[in-house]
N, CA, C and O atoms as a printed pandas DataFrame, in Angstrom:
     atom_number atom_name residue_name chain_id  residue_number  x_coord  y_coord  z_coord
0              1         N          UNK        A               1   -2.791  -11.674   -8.032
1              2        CA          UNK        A               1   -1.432  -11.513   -8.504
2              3         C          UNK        A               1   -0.496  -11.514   -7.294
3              4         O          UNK        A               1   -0.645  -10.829   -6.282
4              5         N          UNK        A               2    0.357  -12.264   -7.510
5              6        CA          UNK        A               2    1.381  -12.093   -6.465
6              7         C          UNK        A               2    2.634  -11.754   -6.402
7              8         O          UNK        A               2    3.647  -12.426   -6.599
8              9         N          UNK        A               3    2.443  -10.260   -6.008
9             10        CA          UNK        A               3    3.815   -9.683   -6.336
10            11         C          UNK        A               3    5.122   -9.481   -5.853
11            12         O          UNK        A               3    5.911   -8.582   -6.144
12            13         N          UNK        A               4    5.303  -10.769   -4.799
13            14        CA          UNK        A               4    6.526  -10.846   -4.323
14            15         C          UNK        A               4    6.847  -11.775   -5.086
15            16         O          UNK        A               4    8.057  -11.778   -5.314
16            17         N          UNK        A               5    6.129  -12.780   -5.715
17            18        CA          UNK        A               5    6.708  -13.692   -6.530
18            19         C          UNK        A               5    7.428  -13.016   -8.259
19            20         O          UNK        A               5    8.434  -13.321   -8.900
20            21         N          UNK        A               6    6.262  -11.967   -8.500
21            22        CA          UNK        A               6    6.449  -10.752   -9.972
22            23         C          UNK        A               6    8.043  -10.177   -9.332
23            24         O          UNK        A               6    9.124  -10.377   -9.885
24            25         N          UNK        A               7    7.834   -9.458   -8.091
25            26        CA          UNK        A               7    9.379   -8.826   -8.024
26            27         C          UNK        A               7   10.781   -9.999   -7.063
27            28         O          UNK        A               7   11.689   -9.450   -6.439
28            29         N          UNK        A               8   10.705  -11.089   -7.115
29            30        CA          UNK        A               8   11.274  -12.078   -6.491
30            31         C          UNK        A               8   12.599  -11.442   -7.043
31            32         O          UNK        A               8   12.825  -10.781   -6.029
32            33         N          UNK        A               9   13.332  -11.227   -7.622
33            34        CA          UNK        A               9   14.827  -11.065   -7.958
34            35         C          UNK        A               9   15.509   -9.350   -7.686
35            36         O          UNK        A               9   16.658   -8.910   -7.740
36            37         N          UNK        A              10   14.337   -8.791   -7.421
37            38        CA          UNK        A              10   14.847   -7.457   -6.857
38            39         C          UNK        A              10   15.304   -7.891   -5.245
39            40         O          UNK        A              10   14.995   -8.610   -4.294
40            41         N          UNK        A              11   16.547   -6.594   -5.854
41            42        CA          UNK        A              11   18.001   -6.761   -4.570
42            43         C          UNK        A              11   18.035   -5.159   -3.966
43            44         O          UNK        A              11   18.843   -5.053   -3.043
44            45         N          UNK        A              12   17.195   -3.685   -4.363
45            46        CA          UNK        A              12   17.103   -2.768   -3.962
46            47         C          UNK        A              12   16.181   -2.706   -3.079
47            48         O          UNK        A              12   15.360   -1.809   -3.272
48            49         N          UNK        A              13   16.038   -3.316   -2.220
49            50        CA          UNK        A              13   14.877   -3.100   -1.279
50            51         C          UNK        A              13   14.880   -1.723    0.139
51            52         O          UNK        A              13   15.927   -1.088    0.266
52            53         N          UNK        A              14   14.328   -1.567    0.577
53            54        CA          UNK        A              14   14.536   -0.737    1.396
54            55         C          UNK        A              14   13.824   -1.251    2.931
55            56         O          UNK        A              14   12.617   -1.481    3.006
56            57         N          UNK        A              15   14.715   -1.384    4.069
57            58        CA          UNK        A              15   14.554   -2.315    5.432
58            59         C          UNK        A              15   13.751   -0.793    5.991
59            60         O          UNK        A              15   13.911    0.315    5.478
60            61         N          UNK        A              16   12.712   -1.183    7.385
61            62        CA          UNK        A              16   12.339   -0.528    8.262
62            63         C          UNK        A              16   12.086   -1.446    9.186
63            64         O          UNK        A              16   11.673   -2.603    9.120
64            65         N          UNK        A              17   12.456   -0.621   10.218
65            66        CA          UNK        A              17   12.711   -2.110   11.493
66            67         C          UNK        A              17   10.898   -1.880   11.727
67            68         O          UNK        A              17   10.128   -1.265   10.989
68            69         N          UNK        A              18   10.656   -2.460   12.747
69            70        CA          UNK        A              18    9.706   -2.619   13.411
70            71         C          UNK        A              18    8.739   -1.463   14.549
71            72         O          UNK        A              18    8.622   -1.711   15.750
72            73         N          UNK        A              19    8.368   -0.714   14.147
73            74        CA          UNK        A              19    7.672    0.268   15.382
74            75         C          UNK        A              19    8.358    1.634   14.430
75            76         O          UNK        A              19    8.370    2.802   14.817
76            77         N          UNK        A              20    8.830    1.195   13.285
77            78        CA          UNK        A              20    9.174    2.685   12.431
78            79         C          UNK        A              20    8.750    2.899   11.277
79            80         O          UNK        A              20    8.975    2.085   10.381
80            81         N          UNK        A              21    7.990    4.133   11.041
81            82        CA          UNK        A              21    6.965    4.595   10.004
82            83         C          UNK        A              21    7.477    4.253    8.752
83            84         O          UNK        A              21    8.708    4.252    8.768
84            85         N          UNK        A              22    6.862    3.886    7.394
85            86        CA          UNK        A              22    7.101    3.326    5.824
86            87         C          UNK        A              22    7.052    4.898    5.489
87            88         O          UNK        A              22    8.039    5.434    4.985
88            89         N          UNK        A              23    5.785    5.688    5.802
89            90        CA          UNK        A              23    5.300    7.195    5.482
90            91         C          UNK        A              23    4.882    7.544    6.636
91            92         O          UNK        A              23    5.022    6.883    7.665
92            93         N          UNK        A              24    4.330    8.629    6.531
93            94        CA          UNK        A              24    2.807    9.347    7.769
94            95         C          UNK        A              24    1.984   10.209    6.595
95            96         O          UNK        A              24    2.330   10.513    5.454
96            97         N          UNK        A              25    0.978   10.431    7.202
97            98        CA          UNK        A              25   -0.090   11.249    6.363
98            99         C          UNK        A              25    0.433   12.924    6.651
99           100         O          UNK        A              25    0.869   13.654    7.541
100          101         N          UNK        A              26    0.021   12.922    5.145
101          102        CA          UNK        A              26    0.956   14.217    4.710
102          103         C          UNK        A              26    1.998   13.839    3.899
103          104         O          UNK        A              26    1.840   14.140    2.716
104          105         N          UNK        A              27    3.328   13.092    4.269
105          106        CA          UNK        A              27    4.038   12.914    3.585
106          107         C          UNK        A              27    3.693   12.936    2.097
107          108         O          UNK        A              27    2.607   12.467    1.756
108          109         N          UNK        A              28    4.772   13.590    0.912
109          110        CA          UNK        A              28    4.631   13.660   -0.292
110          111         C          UNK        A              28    4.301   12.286   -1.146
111          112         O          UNK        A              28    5.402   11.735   -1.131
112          113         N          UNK        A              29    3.481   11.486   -1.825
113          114        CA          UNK        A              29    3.562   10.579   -2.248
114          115         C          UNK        A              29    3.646   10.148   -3.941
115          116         O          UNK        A              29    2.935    9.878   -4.909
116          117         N          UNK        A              30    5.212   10.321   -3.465
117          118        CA          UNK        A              30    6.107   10.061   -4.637
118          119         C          UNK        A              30    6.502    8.455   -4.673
119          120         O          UNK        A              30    7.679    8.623   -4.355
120          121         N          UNK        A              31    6.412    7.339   -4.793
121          122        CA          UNK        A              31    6.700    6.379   -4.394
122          123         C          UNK        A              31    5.416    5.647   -3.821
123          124         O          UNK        A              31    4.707    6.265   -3.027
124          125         N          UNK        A              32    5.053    4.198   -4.237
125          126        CA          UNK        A              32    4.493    2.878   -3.665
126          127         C          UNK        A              32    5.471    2.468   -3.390
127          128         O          UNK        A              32    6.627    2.818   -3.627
128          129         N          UNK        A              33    4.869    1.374   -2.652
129          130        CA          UNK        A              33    5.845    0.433   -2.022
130          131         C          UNK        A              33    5.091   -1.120   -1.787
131          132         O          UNK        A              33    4.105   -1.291   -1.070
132          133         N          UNK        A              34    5.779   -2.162   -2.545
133          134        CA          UNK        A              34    5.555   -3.541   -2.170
134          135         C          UNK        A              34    6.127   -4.785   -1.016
135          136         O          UNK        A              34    7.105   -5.511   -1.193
136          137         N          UNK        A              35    5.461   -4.780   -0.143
137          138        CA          UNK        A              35    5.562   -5.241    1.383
138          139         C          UNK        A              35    6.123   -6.698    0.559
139          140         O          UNK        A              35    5.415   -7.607    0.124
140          141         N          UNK        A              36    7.512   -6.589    0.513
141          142        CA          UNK        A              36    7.949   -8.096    0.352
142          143         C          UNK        A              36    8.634   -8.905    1.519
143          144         O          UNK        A              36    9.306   -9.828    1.060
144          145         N          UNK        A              37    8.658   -8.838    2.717
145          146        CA          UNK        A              37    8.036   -9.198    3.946
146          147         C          UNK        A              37    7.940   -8.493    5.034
147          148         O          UNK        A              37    7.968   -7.270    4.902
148          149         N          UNK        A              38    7.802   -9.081    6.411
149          150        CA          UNK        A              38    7.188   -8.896    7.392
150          151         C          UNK        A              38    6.051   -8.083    7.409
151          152         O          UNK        A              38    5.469   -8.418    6.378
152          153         N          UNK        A              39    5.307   -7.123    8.014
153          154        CA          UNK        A              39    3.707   -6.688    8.946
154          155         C          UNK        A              39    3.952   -5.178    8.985
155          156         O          UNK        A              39    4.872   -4.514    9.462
156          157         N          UNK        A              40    2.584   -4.774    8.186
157          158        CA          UNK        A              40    2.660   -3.612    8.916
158          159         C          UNK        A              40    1.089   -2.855    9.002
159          160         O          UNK        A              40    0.184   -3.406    8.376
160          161         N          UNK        A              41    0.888   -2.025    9.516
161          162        CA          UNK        A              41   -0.514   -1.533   10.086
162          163         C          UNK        A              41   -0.485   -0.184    9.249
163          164         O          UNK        A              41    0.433    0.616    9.426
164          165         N          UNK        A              42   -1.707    0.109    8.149
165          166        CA          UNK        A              42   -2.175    1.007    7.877
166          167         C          UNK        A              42   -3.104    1.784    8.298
167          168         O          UNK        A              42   -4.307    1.591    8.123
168          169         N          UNK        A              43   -2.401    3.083    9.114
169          170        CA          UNK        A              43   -3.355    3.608   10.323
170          171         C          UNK        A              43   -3.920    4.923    9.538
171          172         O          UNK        A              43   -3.308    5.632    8.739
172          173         N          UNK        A              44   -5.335    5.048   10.021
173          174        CA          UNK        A              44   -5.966    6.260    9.543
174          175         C          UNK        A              44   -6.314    7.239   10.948
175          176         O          UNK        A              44   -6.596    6.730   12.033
176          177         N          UNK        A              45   -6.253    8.472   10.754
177          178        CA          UNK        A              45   -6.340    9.199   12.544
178          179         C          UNK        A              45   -5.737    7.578   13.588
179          180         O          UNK        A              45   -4.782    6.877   13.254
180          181         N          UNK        A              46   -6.169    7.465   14.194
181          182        CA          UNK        A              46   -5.622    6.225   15.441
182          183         C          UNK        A              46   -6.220    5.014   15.206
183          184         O          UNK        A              46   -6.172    4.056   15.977
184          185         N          UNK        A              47   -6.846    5.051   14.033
185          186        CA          UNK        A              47   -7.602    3.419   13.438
186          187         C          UNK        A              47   -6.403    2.437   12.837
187          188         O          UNK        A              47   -5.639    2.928   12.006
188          189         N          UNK        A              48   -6.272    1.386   13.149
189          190        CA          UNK        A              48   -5.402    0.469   12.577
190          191         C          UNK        A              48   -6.650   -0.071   11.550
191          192         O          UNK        A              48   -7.473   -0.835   12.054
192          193         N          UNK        A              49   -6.850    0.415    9.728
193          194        CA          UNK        A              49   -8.013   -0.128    8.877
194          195         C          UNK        A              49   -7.252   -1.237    8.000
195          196         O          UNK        A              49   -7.701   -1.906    7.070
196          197         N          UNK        A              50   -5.898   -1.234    8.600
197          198        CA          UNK        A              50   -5.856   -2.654    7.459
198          199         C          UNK        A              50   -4.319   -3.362    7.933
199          200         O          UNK        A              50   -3.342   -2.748    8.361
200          201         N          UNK        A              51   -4.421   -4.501    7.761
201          202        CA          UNK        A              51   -3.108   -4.765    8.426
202          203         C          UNK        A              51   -2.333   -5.716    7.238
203          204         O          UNK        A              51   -2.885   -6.710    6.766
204          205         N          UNK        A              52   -1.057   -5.292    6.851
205          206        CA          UNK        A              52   -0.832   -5.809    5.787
206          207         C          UNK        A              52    0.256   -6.890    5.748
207          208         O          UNK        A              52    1.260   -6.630    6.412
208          209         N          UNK        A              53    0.234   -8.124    5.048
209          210        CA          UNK        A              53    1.335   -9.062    4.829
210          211         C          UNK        A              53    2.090   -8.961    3.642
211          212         O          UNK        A              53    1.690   -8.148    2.809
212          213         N          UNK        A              54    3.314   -9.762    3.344
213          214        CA          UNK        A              54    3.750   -9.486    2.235
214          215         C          UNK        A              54    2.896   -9.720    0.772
215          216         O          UNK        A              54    1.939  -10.490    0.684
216          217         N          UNK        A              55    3.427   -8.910   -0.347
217          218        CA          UNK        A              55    2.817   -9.128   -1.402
218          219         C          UNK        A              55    1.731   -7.727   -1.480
219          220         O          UNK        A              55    1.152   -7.284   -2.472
220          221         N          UNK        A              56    1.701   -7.211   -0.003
221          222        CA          UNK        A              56    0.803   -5.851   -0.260
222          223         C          UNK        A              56    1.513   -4.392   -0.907
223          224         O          UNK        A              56    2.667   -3.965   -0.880
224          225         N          UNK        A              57    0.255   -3.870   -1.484
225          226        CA          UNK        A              57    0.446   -2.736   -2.150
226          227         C          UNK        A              57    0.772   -1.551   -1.097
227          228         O          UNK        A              57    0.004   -1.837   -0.178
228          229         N          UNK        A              58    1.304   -0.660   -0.793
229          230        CA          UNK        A              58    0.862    0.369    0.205
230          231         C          UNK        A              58    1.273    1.712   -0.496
231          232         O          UNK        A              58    2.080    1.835   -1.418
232          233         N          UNK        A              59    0.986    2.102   -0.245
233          234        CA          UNK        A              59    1.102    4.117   -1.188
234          235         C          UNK        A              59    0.411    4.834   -2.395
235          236         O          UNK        A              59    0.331    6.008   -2.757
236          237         N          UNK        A              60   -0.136    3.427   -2.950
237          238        CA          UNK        A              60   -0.224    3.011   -4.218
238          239         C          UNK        A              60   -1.396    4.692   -4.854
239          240         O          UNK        A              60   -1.294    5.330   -5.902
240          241         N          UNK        A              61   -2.268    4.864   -3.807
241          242        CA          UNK        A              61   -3.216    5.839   -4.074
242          243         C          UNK        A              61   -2.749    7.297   -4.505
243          244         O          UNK        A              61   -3.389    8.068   -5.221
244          245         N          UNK        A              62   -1.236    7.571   -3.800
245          246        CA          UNK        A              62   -0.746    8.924   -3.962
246          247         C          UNK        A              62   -0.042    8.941   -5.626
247          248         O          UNK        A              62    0.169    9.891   -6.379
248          249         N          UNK        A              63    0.195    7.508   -5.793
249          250        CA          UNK        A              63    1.185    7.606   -7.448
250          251         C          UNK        A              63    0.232    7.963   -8.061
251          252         O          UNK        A              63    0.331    9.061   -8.608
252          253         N          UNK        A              64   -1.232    7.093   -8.240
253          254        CA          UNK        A              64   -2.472    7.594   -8.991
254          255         C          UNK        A              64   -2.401    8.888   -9.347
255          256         O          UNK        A              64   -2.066    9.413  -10.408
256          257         N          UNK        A              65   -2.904    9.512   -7.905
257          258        CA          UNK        A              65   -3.137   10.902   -8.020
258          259         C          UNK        A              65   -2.017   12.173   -7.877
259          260         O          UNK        A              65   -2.155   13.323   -8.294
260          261         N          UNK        A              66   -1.139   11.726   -7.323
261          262        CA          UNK        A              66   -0.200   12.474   -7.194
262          263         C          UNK        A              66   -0.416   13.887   -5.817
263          264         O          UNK        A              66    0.033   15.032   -5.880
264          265         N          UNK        A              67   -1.224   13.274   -4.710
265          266        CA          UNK        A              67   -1.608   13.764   -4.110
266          267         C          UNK        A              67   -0.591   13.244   -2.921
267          268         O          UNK        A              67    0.195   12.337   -3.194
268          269         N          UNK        A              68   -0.609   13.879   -1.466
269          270        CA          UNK        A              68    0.128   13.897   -0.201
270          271         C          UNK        A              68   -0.741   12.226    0.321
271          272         O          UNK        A              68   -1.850   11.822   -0.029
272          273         N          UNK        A              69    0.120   11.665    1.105
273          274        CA          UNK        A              69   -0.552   10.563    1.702
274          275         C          UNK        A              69   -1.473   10.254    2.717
275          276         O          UNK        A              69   -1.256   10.574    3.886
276          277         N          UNK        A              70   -2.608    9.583    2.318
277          278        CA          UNK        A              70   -4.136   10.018    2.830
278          279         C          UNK        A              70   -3.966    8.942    4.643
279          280         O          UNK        A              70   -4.919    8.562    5.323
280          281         N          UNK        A              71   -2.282    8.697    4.990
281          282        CA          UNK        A              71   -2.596    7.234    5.877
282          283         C          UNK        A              71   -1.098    7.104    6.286
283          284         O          UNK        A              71   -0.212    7.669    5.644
284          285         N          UNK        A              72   -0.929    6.568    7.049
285          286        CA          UNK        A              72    0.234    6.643    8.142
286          287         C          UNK        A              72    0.710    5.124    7.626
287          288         O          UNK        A              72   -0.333    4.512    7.394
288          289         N          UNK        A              73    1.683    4.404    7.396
289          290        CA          UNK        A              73    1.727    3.012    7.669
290          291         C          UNK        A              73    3.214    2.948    8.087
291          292         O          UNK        A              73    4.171    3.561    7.613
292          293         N          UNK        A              74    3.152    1.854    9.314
293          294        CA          UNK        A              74    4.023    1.497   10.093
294          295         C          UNK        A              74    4.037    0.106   10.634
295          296         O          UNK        A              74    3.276   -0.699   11.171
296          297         N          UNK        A              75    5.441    0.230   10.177
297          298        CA          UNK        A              75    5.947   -1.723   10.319
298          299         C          UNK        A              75    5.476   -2.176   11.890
299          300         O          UNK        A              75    5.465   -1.508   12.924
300          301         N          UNK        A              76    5.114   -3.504   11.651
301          302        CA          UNK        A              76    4.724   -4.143   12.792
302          303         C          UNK        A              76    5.545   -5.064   12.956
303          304         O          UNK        A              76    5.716   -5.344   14.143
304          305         N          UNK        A              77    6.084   -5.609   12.289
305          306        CA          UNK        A              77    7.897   -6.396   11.964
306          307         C          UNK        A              77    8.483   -5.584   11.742
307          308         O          UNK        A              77    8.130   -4.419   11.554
308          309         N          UNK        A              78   10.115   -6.310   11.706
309          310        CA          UNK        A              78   11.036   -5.600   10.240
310          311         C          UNK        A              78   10.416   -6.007    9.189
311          312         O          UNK        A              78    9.766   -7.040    9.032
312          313         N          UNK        A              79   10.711   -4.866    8.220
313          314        CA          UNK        A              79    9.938   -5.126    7.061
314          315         C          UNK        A              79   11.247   -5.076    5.768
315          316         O          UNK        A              79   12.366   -4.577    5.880
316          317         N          UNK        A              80   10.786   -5.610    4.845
317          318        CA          UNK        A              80   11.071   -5.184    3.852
318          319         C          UNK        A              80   10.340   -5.192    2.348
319          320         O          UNK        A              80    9.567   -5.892    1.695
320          321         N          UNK        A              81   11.263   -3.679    2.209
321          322        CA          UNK        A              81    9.741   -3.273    0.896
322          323         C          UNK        A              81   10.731   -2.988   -0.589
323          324         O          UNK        A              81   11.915   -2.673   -0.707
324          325         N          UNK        A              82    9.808   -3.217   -1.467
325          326        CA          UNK        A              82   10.559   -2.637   -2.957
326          327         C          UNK        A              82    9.571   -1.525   -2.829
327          328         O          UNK        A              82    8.388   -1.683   -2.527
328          329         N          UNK        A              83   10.402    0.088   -3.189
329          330        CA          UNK        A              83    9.982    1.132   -3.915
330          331         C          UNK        A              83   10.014    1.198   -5.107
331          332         O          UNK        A              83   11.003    1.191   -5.841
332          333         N          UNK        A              84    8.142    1.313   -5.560
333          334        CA          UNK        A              84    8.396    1.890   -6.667
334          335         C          UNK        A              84    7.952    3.113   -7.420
335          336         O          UNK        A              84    6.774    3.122   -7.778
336          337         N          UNK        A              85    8.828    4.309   -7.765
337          338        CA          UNK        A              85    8.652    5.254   -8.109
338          339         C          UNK        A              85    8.092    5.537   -9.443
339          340         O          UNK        A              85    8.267    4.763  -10.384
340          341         N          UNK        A              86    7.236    6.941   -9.568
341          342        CA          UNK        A              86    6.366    7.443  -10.979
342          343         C          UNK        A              86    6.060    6.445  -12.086
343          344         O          UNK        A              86    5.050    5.908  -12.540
344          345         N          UNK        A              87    8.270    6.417  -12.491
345          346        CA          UNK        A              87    8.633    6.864  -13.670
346          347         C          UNK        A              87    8.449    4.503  -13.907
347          348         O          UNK        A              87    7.993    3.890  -14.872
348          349         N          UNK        A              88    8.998    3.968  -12.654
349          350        CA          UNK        A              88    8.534    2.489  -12.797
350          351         C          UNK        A              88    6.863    2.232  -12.908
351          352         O          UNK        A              88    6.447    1.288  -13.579
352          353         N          UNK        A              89    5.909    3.172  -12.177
353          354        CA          UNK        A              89    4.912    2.313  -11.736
354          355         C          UNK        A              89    4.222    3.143  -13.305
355          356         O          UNK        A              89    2.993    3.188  -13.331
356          357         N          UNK        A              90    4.658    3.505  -14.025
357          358        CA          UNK        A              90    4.030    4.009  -15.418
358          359         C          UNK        A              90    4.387    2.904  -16.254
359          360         O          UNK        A              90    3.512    2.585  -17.060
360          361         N          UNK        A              91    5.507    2.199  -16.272
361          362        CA          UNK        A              91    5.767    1.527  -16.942
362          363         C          UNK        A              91    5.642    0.351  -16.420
363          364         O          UNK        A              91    5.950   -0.519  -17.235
364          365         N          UNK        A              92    5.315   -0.060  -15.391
365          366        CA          UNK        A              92    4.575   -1.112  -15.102
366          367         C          UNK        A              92    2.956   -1.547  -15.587
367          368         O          UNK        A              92    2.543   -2.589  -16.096
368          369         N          UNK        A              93    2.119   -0.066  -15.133
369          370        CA          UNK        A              93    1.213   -0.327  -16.018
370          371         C          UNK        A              93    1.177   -0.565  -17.566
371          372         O          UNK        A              93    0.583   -1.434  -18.205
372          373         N          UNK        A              94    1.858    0.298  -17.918
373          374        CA          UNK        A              94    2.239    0.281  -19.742
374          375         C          UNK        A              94    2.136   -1.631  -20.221
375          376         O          UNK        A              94    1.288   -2.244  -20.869
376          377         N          UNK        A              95    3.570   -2.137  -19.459
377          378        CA          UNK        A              95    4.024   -3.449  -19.733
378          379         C          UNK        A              95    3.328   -4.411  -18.896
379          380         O          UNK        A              95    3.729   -5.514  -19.268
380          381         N          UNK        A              96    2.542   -4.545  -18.012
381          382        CA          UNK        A              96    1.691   -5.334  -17.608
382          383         C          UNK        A              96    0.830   -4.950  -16.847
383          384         O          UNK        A              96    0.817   -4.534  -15.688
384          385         N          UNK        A              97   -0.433   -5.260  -18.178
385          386        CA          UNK        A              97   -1.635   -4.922  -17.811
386          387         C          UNK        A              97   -2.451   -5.789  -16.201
387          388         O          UNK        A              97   -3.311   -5.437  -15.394
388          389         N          UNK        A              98   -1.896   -6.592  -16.320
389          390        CA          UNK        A              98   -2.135   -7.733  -14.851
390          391         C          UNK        A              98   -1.860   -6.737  -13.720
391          392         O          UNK        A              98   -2.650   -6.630  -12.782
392          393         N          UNK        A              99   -0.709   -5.989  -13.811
393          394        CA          UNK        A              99    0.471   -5.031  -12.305
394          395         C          UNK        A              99   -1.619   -3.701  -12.555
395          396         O          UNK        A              99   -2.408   -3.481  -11.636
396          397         N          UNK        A             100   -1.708   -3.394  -13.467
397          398        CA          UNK        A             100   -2.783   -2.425  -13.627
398          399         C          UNK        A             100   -3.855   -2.472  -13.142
399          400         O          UNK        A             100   -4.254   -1.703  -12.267
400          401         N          UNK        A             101   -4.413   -3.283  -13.581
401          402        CA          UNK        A             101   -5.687   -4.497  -13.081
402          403         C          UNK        A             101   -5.556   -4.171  -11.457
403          404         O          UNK        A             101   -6.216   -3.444  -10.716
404          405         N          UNK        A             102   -4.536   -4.939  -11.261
405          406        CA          UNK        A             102   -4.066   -5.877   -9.804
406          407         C          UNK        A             102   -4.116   -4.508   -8.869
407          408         O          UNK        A             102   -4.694   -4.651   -7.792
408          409         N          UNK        A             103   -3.429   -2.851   -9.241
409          410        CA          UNK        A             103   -3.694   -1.592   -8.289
410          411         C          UNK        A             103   -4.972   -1.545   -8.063
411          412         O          UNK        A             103   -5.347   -1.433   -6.896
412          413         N          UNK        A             104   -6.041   -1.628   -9.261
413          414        CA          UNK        A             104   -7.149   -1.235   -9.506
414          415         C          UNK        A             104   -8.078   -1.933   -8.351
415          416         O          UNK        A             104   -8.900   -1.398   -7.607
416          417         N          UNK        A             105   -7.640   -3.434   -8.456
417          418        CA          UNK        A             105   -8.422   -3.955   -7.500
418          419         C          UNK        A             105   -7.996   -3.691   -5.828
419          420         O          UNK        A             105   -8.790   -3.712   -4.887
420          421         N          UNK        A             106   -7.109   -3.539   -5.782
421          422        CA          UNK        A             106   -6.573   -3.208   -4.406
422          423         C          UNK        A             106   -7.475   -1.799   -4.142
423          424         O          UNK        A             106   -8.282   -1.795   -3.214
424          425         N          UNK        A             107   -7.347   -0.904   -4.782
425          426        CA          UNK        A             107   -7.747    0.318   -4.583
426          427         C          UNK        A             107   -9.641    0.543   -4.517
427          428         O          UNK        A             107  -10.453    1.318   -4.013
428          429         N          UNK        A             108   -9.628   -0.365   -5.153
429          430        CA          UNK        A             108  -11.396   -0.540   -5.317
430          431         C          UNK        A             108  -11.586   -1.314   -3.617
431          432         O          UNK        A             108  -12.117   -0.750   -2.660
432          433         N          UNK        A             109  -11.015   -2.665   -3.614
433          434        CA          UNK        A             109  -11.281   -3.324   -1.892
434          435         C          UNK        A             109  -11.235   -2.513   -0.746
435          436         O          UNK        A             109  -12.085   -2.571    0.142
436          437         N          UNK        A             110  -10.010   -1.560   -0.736
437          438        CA          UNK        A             110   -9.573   -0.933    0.244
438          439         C          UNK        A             110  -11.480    0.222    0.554
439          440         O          UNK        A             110  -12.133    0.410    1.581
440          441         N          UNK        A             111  -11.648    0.580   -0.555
441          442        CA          UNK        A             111  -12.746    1.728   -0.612
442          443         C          UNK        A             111  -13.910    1.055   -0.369
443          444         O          UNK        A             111  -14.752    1.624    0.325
444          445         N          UNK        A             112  -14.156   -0.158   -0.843
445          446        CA          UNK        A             112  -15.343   -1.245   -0.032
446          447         C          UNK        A             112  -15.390   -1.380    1.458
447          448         O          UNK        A             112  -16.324   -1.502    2.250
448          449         N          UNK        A             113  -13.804   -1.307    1.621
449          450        CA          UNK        A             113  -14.106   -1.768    3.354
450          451         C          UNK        A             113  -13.774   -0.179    4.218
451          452         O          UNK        A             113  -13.820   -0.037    5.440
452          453         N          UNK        A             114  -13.509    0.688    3.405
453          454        CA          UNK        A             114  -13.676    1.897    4.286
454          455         C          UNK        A             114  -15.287    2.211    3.981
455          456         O          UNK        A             114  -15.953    2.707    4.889
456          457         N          UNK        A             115  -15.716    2.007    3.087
457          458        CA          UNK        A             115  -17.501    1.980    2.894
458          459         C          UNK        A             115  -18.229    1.368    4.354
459          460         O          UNK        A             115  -18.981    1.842    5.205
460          461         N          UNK        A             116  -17.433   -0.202    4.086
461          462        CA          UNK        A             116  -18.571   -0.928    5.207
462          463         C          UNK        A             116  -18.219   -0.586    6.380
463          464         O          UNK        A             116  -18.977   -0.877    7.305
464          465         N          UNK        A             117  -16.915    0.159    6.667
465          466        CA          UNK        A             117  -16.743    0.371    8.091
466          467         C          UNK        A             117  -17.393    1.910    8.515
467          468         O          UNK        A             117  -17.628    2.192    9.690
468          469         N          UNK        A             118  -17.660    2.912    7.317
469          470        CA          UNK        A             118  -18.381    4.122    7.888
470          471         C          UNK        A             118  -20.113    2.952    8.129
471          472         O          UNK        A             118  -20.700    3.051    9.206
472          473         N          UNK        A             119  -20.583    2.151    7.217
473          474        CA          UNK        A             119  -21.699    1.452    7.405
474          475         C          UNK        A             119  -22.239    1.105    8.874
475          476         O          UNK        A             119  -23.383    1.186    9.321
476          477         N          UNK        A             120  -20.830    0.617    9.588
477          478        CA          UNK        A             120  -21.161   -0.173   10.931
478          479         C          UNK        A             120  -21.116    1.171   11.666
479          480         O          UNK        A             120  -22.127    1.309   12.355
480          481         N          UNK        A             121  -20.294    2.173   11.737
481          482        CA          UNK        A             121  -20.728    2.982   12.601
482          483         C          UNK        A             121  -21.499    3.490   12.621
483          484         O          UNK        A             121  -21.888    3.641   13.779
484          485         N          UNK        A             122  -22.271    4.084   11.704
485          486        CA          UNK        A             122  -23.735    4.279   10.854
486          487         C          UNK        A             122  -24.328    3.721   12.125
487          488         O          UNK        A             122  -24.496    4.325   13.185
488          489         N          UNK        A             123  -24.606    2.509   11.848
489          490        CA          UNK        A             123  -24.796    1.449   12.153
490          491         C          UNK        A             123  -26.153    0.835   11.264
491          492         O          UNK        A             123  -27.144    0.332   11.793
492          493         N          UNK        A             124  -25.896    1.041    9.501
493          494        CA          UNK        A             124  -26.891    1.096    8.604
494          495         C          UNK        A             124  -25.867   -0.249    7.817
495          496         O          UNK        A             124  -24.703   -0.566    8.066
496          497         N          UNK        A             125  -26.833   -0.824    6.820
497          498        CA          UNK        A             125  -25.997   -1.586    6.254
498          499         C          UNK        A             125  -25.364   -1.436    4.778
499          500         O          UNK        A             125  -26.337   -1.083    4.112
500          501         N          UNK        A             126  -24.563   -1.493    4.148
501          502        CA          UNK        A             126  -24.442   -1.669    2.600
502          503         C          UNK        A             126  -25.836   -1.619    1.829
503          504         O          UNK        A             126  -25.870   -1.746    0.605
């Protein structure tokens, strides 16, 4: 799914220049956010585990649960992102089951490759 093309006509976006935090861990996570352009690095303790282009999901885990944010992410460009809060990303799932799906799988990949990366330090395999 590609969701800069799904939110192409949104005009509320919210800018962060480059070398300045989206969140940090801890922060309350009230709000996802869809990387509708430039770069940014999702850091865990001092690990850069994912580096994201537009069309990415980022926060997406705290709306789920309604928990503090498990991950730091910070623009590697200027960026710009659509927020979307609770009361949208409920009714996103509600009205398209594709936007539902599409968290699900993000959230499932992300947990595959934090799997295979405790694996390699292991140094055991899948």
């Amino acid at each position: 799914m590609d969701l800069t093309e799904l939110f192409r006509f949104e005009t509320d976006l919210l800018q962060i220049g480059a070398g300045e935090p989206v969140f940090k861990v801890g922060d309350p996570g009230d709000r996802m956010y869809v990387l509708m352009k430039g770069e940014a690095d999702i850091v865990v303790g001092n690990v850069v585990v994912e580096s994201a282009a537009p069309g990415a999901l980022l926060g997406e885990l705290a709306l789920v649960d309604a928990a503090p944010r498990t991950a730091t992410v910070m623009a590697v460009t200027d960026c710009s992102l659509l927020p979307i809060d609770v009361k949208r990303f409920r009714f996103l799932v509600q009205e398209t089951p594709n936007f539902a799906l599409h968290v699900m799988k993000v959230i499932a990949e992300r947990l595959r490759n934090m799997d295979r990366r405790l694996f390699e330090v292991q140094g055991t395999s899948a």
